[in-house]
Each structure stands twice: as C-alpha cells, then as structure tokens.
N, C-alpha and C positions, 0 to 999 in steps of 0.2 A: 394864372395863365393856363391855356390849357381846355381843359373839361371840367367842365361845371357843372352843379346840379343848382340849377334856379332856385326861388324860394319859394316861386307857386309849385313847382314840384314835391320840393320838401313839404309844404303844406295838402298837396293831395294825399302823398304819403301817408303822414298824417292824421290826417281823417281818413284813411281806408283805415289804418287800423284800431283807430276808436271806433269807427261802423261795423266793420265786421264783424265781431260779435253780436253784438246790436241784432244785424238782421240775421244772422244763426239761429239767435234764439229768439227772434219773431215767426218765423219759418218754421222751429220745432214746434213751436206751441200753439201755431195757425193748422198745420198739420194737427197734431192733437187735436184742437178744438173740431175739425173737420171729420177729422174719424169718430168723437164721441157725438154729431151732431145727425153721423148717417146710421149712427149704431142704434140711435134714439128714435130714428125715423122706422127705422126696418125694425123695431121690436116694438113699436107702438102706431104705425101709419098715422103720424100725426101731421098734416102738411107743414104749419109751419117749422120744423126742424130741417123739410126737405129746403125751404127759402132761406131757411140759414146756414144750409152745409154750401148753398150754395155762391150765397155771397163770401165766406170763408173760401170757397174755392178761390172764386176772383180775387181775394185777398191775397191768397197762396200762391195764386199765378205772378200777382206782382208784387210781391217781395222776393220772388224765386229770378221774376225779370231784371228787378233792381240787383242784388246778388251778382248775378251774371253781370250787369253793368260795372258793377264794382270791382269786379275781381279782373275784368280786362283794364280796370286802368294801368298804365305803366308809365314812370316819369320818363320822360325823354331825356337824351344828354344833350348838353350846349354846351358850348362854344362862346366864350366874348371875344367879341372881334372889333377892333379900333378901325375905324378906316380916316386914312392920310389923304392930302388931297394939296398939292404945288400951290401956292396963290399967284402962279405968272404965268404956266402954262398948262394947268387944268389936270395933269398926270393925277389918276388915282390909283393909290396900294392899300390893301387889305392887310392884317397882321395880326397873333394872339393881342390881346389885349397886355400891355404892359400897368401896373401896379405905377399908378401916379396920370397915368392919362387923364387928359381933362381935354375937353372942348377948347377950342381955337387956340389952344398949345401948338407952340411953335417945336417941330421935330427932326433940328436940322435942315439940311438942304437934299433940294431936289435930285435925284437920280438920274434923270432924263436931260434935264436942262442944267443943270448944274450952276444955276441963278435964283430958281424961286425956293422960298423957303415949304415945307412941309408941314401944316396946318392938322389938328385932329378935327377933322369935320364930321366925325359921327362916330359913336358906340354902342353896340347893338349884339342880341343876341344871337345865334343860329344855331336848329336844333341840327344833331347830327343823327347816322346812322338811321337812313333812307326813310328820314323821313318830309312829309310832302312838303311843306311849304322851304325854302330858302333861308330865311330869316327875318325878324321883325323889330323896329329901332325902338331904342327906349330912348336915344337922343341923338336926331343925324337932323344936322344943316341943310 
C-alpha cells in the first residue's frame, strides 16, 4: 500500500546500470579512436584518415547523445490505487490499494446510499510527484 516502485521501473533501472558502463567505455574509446585518426591525418595528409575521424566524430556525437539519454532516466513513484464504485447508485471512491483487492469484490456497503453494495471496479497505477499524465489502468471496468 502506499508507494510503489513498478516493475518496468525496476527494470529501466536496471538496464541503466548494465549500459552505463557499456557506453563509458564506447565513448572512451570512440574518443580515442578519433584522436589517433586526426593525429594520422595531420602528420601524413592522408585523406582517408580525415573520412574516418570523421565518421568516429558522428559516432562520438551519438554515443555522447545516447549517454545523456540515459542518464536523465529516473523511475517515477506510483501509487496503486483500487477504485470502488456503489452498484445502485453509481458513487465512486478512490483509495491505496488494499493487499487482497480483486475485481468485482464486493467492499462493504455504500457511503452515500447506505444500500448499494461497494464493488472493486478497477486497479490501476498513478505516477506521483508532478508528474504529467494522471494515471493509466492495468485493470478498470
């Protein structure tokens, strides 16, 4: 109940940290290769060294852009959130998700009406801490 860390978040996680290295030391060594290929160029004017420092550049540009991609990822926090819903006079309530929730589990009686019974009509995530979207259902009626 409470705050959650998802499982697709745990798994971005995840894979930032098996990548990042990875592209560290694609980057070091794309570097490298681009410093030994201009170094080649300027003490021999050989053109093709100068068409390979160059595509090494564009290499270097995007593993430095990818990098940057990587390193702004940050898992978001959720939220599970049960939502209730009257089967006689339509009331809905939001609430942490309780440990046992299941779909069209009967939850007691109505609030409002104090007749209809209280139905789980949906289970669903929502990310918290401003982020954009509201929430999206992994199981709502």
């Amino acid at each position: 109940m409470g705050i959650h860390t998802s499982s697709v978040d745990e798994t971005i996680v995840n894979l930032k940290k098996k990548w990042l290295p990875i592209y560290v030391v694609a980057l070091v060594a794309s570097i490298v290769i681009l410093v030994a290929l201009l170094y080649l160029y300027f003490s021999t004017n050989y053109d093709q060294y100068m068409s390979g420092a160059l595509l090494v550049a564009m290499l270097v540009a995007y593993i430095s852009w990818s990098l940057g991609r990587l390193l702004k990822i940050r898992p978001a926090s959720t939220q599970l959130i049960t939502l209730l819903k009257c089967d006689t006079c339509g009331y809905e309530e939001e609430r942490n998700y309780a440990e046992g929730d299941a779909l069209f589990q009967e939850k007691g009686v109505c609030p409002k009406c104090n007749s209809g019974k209280m139905v789980v009509m949906g289970i669903f995530v929502r990310k918290i801490e401003g982020q954009k979207s509201k929430g999206y259902s992994l199981f709502k009626m």
